[in-house]
HTML snippet that shows the backbone in 3Dmol.js (N, CA, C, O; Angstrom):
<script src="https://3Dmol.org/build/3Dmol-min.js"></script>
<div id="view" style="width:600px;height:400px;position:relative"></div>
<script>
const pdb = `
ATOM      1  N   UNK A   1     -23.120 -60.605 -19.999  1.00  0.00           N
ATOM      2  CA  UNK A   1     -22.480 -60.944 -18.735  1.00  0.00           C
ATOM      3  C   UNK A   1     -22.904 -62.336 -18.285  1.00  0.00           C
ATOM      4  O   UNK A   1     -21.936 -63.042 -18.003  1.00  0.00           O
ATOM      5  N   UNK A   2     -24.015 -62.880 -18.152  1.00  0.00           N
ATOM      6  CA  UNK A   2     -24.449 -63.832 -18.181  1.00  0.00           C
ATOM      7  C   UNK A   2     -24.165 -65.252 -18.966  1.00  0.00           C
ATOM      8  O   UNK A   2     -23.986 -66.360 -18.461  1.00  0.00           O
ATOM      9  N   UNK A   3     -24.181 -64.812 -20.608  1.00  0.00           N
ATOM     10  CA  UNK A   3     -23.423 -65.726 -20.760  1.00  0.00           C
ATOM     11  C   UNK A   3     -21.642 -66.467 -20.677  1.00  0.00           C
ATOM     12  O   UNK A   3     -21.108 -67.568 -20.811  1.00  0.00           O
ATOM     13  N   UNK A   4     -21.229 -64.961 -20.353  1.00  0.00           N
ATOM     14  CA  UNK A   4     -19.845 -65.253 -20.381  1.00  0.00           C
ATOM     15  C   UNK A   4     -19.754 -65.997 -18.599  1.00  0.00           C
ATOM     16  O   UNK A   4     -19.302 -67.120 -18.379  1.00  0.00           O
ATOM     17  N   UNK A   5     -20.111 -65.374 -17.886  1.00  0.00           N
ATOM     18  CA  UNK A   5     -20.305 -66.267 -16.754  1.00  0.00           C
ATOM     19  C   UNK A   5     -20.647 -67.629 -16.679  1.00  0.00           C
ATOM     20  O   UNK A   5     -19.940 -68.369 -15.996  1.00  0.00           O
ATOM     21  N   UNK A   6     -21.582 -68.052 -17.251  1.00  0.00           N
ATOM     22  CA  UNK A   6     -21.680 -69.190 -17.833  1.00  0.00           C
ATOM     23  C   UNK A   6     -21.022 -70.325 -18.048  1.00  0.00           C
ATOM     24  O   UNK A   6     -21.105 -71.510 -17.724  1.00  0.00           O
ATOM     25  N   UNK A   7     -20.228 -69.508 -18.796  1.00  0.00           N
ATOM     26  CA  UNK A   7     -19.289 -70.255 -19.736  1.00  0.00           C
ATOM     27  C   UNK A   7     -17.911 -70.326 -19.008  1.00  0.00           C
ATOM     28  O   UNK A   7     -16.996 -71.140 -19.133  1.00  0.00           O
ATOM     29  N   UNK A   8     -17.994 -69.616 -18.492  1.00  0.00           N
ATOM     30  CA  UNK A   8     -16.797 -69.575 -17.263  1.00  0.00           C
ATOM     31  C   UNK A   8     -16.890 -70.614 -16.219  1.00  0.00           C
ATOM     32  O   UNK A   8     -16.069 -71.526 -16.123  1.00  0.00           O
ATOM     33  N   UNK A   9     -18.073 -70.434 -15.310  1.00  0.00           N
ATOM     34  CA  UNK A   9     -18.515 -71.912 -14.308  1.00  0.00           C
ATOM     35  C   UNK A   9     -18.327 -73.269 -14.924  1.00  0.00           C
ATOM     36  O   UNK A   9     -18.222 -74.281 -14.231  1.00  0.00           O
ATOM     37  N   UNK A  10     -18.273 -73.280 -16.601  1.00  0.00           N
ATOM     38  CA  UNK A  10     -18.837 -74.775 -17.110  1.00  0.00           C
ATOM     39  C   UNK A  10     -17.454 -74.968 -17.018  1.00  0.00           C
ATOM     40  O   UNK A  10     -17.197 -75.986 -16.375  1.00  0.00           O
ATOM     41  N   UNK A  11     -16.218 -74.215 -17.525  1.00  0.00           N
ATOM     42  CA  UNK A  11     -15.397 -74.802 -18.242  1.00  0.00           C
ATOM     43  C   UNK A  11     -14.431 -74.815 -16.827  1.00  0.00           C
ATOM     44  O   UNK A  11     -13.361 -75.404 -16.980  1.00  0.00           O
ATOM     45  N   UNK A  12     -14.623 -74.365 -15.773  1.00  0.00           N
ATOM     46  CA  UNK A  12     -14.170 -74.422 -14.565  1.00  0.00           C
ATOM     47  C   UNK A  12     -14.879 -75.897 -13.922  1.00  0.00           C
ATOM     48  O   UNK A  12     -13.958 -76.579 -13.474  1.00  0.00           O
ATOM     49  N   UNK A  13     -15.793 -76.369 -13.798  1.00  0.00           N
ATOM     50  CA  UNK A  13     -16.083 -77.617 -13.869  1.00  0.00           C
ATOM     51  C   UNK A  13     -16.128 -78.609 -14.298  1.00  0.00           C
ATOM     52  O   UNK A  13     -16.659 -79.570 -13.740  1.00  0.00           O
ATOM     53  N   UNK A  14     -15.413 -78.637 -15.742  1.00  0.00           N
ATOM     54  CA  UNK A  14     -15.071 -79.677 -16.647  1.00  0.00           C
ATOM     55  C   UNK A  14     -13.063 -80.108 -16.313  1.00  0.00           C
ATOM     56  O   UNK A  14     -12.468 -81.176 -16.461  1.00  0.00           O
ATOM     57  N   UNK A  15     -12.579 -78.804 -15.864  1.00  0.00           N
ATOM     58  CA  UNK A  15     -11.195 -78.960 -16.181  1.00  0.00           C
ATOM     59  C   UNK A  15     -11.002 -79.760 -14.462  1.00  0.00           C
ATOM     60  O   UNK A  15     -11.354 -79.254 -13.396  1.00  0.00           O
ATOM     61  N   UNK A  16     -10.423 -80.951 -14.642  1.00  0.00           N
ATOM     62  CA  UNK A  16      -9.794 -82.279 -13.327  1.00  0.00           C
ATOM     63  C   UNK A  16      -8.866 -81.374 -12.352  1.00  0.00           C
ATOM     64  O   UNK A  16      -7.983 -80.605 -12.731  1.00  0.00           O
ATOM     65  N   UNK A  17      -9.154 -81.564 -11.369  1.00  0.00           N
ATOM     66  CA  UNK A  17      -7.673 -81.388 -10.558  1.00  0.00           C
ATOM     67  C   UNK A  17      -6.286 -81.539 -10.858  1.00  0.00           C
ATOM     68  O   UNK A  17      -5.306 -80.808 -10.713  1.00  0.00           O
ATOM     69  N   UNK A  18      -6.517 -82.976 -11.431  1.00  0.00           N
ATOM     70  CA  UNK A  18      -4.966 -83.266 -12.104  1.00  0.00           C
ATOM     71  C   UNK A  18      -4.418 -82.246 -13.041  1.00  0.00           C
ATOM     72  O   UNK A  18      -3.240 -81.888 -13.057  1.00  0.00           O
ATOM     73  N   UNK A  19      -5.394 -81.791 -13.845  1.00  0.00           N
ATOM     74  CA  UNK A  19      -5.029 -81.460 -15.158  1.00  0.00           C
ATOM     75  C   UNK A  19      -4.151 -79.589 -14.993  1.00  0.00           C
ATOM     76  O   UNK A  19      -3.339 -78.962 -15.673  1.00  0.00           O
ATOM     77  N   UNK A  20      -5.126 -79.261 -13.366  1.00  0.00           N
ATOM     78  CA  UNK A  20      -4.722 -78.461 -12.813  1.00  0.00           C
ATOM     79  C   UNK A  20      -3.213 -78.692 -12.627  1.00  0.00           C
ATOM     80  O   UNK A  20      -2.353 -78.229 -13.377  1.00  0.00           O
ATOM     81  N   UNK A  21      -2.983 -79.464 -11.539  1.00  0.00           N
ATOM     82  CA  UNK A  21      -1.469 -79.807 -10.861  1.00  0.00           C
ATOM     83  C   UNK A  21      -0.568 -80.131 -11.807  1.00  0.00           C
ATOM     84  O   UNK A  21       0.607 -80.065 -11.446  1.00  0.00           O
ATOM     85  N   UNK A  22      -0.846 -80.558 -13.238  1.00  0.00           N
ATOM     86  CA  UNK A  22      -0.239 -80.759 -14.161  1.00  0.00           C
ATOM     87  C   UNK A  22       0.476 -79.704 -14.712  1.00  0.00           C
ATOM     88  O   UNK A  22       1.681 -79.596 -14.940  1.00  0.00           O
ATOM     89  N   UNK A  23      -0.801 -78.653 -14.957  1.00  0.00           N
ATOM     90  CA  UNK A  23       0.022 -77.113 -15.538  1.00  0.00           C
ATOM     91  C   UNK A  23       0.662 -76.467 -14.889  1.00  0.00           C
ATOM     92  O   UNK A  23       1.612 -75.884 -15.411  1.00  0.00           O
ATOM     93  N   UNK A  24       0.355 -76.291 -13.282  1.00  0.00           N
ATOM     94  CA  UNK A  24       1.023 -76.092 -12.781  1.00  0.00           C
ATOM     95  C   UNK A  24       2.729 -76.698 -12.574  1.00  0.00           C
ATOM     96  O   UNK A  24       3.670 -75.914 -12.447  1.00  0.00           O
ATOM     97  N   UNK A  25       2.841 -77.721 -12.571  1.00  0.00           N
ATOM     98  CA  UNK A  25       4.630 -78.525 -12.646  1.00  0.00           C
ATOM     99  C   UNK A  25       5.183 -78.153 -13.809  1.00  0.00           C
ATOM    100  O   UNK A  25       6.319 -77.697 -13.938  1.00  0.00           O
ATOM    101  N   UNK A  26       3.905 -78.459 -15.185  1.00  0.00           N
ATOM    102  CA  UNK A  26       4.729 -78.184 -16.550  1.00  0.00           C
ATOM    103  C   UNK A  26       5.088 -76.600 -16.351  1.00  0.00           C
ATOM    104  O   UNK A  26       6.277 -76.499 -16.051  1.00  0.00           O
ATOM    105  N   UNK A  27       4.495 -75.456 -16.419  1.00  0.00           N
ATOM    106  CA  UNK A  27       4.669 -73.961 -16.282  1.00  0.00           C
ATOM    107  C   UNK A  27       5.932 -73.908 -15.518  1.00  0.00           C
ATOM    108  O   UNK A  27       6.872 -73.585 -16.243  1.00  0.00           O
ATOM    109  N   UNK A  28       6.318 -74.162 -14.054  1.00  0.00           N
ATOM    110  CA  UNK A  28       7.326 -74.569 -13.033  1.00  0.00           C
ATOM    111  C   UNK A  28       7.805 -74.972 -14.013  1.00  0.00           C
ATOM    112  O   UNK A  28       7.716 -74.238 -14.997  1.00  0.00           O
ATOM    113  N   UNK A  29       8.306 -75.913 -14.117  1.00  0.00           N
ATOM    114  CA  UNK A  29       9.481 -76.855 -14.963  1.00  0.00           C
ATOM    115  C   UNK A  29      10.040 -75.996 -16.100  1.00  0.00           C
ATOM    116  O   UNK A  29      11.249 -75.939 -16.324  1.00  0.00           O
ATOM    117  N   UNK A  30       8.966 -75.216 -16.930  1.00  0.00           N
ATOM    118  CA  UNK A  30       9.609 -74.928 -18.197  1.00  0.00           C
ATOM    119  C   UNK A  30      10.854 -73.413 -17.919  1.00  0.00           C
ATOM    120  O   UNK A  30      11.979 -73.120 -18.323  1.00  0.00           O
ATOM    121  N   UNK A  31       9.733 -72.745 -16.932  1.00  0.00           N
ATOM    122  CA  UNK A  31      10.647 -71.391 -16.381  1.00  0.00           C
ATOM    123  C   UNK A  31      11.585 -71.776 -15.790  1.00  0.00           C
ATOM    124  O   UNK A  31      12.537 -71.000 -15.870  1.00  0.00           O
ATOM    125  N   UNK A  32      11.860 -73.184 -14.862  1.00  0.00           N
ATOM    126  CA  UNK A  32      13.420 -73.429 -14.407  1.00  0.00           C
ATOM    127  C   UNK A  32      14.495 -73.699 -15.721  1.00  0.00           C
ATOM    128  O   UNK A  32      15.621 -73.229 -15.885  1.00  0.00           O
ATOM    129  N   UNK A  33      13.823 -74.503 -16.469  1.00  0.00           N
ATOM    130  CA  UNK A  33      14.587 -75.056 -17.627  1.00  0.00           C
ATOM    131  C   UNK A  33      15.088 -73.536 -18.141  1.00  0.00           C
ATOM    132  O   UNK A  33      16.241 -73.154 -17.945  1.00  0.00           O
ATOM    133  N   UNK A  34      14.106 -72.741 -18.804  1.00  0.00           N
ATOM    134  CA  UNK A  34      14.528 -71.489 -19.590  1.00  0.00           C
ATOM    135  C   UNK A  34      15.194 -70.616 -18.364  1.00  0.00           C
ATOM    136  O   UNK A  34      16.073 -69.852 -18.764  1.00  0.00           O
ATOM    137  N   UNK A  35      15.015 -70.590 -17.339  1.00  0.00           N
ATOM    138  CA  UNK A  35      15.895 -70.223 -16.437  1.00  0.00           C
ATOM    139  C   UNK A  35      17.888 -70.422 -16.864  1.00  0.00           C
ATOM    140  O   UNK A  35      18.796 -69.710 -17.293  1.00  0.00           O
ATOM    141  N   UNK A  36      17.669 -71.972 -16.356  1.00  0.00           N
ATOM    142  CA  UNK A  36      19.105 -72.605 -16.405  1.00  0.00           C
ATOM    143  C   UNK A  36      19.614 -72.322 -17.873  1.00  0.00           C
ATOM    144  O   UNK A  36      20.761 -71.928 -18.088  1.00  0.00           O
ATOM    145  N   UNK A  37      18.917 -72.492 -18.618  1.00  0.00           N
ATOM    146  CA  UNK A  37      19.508 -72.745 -20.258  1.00  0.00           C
ATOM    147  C   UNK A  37      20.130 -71.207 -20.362  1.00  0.00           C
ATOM    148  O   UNK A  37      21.317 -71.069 -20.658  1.00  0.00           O
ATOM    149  N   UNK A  38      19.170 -69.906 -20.072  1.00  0.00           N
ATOM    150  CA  UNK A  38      19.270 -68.835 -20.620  1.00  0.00           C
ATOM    151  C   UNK A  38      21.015 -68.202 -19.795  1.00  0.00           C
ATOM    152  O   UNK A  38      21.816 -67.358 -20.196  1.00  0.00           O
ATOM    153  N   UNK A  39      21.013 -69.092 -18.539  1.00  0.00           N
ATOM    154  CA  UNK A  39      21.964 -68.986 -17.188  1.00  0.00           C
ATOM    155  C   UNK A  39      23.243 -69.803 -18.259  1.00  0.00           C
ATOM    156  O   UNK A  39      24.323 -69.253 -18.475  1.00  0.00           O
ATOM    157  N   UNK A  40      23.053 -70.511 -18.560  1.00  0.00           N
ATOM    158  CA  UNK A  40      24.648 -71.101 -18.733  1.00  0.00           C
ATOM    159  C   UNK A  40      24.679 -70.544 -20.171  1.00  0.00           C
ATOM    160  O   UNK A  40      25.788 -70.793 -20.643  1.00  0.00           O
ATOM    161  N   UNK A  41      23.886 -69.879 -21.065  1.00  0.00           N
ATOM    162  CA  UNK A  41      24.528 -69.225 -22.535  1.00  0.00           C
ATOM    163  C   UNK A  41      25.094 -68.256 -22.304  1.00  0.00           C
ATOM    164  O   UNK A  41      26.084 -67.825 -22.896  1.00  0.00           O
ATOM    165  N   UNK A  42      24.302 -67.600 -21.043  1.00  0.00           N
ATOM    166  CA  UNK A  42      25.028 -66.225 -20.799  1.00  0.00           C
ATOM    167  C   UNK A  42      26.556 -66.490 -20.086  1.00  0.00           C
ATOM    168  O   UNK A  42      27.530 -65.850 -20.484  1.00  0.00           O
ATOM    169  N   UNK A  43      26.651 -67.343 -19.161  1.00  0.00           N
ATOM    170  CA  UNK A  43      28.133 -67.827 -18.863  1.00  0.00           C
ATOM    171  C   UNK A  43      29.290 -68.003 -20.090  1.00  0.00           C
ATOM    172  O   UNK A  43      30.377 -67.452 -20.268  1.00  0.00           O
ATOM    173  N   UNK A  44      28.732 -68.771 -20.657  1.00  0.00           N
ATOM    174  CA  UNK A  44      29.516 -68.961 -22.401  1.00  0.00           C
ATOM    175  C   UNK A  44      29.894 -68.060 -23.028  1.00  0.00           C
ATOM    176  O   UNK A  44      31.015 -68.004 -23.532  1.00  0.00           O
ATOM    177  N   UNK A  45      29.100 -67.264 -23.105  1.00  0.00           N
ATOM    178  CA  UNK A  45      29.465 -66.104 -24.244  1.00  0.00           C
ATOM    179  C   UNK A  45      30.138 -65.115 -23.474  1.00  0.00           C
ATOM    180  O   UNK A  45      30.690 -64.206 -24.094  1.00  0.00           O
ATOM    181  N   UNK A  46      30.197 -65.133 -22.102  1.00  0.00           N
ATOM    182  CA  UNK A  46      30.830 -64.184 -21.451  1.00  0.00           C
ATOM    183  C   UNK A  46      32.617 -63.349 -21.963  1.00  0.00           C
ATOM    184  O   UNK A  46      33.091 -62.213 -21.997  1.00  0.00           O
ATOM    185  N   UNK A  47      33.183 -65.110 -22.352  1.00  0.00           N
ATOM    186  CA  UNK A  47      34.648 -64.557 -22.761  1.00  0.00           C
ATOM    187  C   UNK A  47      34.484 -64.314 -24.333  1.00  0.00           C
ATOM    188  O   UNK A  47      35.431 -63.666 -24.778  1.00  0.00           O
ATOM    189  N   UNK A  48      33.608 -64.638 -25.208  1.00  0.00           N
ATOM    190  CA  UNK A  48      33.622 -64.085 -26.357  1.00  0.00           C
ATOM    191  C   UNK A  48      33.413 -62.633 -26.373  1.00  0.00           C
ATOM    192  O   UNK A  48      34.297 -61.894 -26.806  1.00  0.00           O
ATOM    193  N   UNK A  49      32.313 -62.183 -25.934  1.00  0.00           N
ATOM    194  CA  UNK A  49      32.118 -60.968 -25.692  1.00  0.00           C
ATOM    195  C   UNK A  49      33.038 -59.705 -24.909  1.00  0.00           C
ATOM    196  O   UNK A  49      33.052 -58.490 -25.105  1.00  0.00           O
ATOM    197  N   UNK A  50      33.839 -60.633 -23.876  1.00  0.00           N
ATOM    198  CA  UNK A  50      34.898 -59.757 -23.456  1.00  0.00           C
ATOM    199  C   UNK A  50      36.167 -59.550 -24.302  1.00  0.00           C
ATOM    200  O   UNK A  50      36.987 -58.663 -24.066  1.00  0.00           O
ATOM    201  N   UNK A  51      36.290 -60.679 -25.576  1.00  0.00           N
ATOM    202  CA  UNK A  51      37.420 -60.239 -26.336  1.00  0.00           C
ATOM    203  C   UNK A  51      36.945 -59.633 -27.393  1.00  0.00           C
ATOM    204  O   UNK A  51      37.764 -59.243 -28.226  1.00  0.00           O
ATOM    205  N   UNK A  52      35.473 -59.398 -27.628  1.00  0.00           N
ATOM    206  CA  UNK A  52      34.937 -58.586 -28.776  1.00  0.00           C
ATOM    207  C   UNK A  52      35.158 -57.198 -28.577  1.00  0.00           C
ATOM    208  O   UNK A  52      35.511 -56.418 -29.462  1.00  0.00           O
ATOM    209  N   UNK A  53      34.913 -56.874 -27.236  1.00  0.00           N
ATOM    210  CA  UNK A  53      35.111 -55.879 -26.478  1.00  0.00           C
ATOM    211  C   UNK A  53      36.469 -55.286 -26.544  1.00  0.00           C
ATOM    212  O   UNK A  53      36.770 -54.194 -27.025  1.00  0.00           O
ATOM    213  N   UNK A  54      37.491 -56.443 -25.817  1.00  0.00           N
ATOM    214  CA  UNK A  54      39.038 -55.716 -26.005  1.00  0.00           C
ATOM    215  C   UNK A  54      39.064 -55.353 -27.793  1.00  0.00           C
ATOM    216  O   UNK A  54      39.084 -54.270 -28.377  1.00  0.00           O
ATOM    217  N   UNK A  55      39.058 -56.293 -28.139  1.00  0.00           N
ATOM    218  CA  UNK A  55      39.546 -56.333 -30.121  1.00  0.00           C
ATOM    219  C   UNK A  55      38.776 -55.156 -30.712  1.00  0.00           C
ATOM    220  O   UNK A  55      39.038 -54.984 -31.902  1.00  0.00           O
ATOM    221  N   UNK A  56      37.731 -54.143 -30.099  1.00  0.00           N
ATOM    222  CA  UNK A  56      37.167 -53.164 -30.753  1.00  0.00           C
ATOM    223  C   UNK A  56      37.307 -52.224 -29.924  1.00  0.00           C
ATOM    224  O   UNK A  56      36.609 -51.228 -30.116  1.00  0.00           O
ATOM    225  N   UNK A  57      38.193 -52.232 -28.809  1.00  0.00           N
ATOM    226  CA  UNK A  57      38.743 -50.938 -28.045  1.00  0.00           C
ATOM    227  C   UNK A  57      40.113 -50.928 -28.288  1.00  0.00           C
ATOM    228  O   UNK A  57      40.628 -49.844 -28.016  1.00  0.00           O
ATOM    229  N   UNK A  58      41.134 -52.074 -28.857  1.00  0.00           N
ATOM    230  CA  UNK A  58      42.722 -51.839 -29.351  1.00  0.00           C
ATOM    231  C   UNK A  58      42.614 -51.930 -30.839  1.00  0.00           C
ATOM    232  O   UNK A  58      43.656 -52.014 -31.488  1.00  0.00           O
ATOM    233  N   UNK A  59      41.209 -51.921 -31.572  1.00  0.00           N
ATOM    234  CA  UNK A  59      41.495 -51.561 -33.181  1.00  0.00           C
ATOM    235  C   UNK A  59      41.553 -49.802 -33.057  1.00  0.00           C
ATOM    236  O   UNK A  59      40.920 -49.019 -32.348  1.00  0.00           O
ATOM    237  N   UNK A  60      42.489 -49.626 -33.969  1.00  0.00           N
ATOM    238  CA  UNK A  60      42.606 -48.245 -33.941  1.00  0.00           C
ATOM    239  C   UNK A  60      41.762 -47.700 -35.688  1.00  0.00           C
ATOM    240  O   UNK A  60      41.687 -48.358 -36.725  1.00  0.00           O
ATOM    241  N   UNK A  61      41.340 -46.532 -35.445  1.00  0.00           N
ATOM    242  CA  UNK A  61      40.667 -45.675 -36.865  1.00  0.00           C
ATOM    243  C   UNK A  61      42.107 -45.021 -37.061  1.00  0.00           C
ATOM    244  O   UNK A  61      42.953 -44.479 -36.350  1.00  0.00           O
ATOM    245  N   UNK A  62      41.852 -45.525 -39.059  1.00  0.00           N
ATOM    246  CA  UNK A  62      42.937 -44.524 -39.492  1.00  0.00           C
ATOM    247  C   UNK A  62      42.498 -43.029 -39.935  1.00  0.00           C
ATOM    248  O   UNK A  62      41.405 -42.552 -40.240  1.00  0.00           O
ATOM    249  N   UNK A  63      44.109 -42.362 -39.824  1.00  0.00           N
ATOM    250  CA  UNK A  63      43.362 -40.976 -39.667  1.00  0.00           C
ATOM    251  C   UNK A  63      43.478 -40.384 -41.278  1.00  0.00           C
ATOM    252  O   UNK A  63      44.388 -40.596 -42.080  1.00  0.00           O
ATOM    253  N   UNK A  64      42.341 -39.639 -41.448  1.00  0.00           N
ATOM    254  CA  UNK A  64      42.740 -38.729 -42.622  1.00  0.00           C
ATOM    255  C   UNK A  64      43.053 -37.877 -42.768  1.00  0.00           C
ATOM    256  O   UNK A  64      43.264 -37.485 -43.916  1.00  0.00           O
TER     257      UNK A  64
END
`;
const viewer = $3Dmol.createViewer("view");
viewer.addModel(pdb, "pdb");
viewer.setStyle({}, {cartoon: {color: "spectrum"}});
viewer.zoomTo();
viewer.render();
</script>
């Protein structure tokens, strides 16, 4: 326990403020990005998927 404490205080006193506010914007930034990106593929594929949809509810099975 001790040493992991330790090692915890040091590396909490080595890491800058900046370096803080940094991960913080990059982390922010990347979840808006994968946000938007994941937001407009799903827009796109919307009408493919709705005619995949019709084209495999008006194919008909032949009968035996």
């Amino acid at each position: 326990m001790g040493t992991a404490s330790g090692t915890l205080v040091s590396t909490f006193a080595m890491v800058a403020y900046d370096d803080i506010v940094r991960t913080i914007f990059l982390a922010t930034l990347g979840a808006v990005v994968s946000f938007v990106v994941s937001y407009i593929l799903n827009k796109l594929s919307k009408p493919f998927r709705t005619y995949r949809m019709k084209r495999k509810k008006n194919k008909k099975c032949p009968k035996e």
